[in-house]
Every structure is written in C-alpha cells, then in structure tokens.
VOPAGU-2260 file (C-alpha; in pm, 1 decimal, decimal comma):
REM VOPAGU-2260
SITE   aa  ch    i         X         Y         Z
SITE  UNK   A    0    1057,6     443,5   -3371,4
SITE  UNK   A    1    1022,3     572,6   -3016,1
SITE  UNK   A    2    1218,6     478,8   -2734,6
SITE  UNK   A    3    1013,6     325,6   -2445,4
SITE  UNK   A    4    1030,0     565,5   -2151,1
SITE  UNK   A    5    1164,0     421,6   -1819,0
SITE  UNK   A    6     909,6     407,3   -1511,3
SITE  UNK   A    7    1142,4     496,6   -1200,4
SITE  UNK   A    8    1052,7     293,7    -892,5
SITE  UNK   A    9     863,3     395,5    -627,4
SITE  UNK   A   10     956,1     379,5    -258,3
SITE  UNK   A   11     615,2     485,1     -26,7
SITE  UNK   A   12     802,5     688,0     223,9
SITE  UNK   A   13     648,8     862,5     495,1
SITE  UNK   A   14     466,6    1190,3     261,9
SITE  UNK   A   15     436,7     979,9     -45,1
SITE  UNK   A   16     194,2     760,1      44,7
SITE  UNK   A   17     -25,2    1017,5      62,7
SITE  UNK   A   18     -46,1    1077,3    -332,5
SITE  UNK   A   19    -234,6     731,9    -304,2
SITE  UNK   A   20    -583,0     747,6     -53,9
SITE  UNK   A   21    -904,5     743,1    -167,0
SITE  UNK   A   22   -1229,5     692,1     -53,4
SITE  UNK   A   23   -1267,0     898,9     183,0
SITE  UNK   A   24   -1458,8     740,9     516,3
SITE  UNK   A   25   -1639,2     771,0     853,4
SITE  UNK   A   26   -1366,7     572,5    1073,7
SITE  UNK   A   27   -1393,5     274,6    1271,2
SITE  UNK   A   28   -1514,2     501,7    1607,9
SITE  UNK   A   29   -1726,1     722,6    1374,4
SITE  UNK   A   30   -1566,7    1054,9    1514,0
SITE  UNK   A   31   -1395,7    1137,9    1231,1
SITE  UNK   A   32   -1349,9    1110,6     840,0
SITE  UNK   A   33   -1052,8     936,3     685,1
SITE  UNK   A   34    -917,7     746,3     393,7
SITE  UNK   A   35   -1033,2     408,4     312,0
SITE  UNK   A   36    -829,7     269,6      60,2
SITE  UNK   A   37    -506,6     256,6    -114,8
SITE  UNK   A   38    -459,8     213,4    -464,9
SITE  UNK   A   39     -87,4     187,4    -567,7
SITE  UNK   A   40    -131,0    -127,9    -813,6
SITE  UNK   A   41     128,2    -133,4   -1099,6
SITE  UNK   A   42     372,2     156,9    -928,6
SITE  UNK   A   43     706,5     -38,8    -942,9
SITE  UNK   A   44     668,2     -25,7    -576,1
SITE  UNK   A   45     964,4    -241,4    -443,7
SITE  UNK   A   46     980,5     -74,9     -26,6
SITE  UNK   A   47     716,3      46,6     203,5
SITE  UNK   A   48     944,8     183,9     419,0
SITE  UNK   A   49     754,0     389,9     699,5
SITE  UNK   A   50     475,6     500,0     529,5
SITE  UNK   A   51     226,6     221,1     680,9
SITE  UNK   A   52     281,9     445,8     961,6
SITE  UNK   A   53      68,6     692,7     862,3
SITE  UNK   A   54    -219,7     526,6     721,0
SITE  UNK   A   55    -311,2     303,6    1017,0
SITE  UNK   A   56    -662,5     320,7     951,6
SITE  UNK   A   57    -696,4     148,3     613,5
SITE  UNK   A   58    -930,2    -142,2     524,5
SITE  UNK   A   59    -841,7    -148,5     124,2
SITE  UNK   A   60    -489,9    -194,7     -31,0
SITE  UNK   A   61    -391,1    -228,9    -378,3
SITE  UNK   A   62     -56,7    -306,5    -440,3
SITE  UNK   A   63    -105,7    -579,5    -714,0
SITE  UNK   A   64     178,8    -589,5   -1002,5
SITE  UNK   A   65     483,8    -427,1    -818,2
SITE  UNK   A   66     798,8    -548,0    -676,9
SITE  UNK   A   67     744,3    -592,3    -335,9
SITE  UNK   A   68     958,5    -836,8    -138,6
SITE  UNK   A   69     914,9    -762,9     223,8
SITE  UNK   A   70     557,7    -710,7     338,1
SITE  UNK   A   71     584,0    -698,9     732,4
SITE  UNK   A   72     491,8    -323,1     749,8
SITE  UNK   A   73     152,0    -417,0     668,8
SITE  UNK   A   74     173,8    -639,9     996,1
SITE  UNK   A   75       7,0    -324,9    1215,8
SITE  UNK   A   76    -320,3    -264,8     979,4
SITE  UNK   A   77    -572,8    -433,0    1221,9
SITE  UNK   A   78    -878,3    -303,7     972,8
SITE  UNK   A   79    -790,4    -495,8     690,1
SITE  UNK   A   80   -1068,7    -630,2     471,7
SITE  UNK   A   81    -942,4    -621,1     116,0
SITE  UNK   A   82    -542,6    -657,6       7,1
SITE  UNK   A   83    -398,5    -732,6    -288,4
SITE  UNK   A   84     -43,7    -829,3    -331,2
SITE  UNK   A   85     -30,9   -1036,2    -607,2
SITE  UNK   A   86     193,2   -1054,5    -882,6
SITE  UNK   A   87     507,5    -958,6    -633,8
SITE  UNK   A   88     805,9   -1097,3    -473,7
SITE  UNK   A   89     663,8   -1190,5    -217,6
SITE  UNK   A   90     843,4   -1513,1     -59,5
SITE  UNK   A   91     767,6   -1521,0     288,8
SITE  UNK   A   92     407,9   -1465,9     439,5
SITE  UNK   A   93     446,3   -1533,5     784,2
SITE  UNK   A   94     385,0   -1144,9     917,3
SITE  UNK   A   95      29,3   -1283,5     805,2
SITE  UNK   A   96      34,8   -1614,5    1086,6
C-alpha cells in the first residue's frame, strides 16, 4: 500500500503567478498582447500575496477548490468578466460592494 503524497500549499507571490497565464490576448487598448486568464483551480492556494500586482490586466480567474480566505487583492482587477472562487474560505465579500 502506498502512502498518499502530500500537496504543499501554494502562496502566488510576485514571480509565481506567472507559472499560471494563459490565453494569450490583444489588451483592452489593443496595443499590445497579454494574458487573459488565470487558471490556478485546485492549487492549495491559501494567500495571494502581491502577485495581483502583476497581472492587472486579467478578465478570467480560476481559483475554484483552494483555501483562500482573504480575497481583497483581487479588489484592483477592473477587467473582470469571469471568477471563480468557489469552494474556499471565503467569509467576507465586501472588497466586491
């Protein structure tokens, strides 16, 4: 019988995050190409920590079936169409009002 192998938790710091964009896009202004979307579903994520930061530009985010407790990072993503946060901690959604 095998022992089950122990996920460590992810923190998105500023660097990480980048392990996670896809789709790559013409932006908002259409005078340049960026990411689109993240997809960090299932990740242990429990902290964004800075890394919202860097990916200002977004419009899709995935982080479904984590950990995550405190969600006011995402606060500063004005191009938001599509985010997923369920199945987290989540207890407080006023960064959202």
């Amino acid at each position: 019988m095998t022992s089950p192998v122990a996920q460590t938790k992810l923190v998105l710091k500023p660097g990480v995050i980048h392990g996670f964009l896809q789709n790559f896009d013409v932006s908002v202004d259409r005078e340049c190409f960026q990411f689109s979307t993240i997809e960090c579903a299932d990740k242990e994520l429990d902290a964004l920590a800075k890394a919202m930061d860097e990916v200002r530009d977004v419009s899709r985010i995935d982080f479904s079936n984590n950990g995550l407790a405190e969600i006011s990072p995402i606060r500063e993503l004005v191009n938001i169409v599509h985010l997923d946060l369920s199945n987290n901690r989540i207890k407080n959604v006023s960064v959202f009002a």
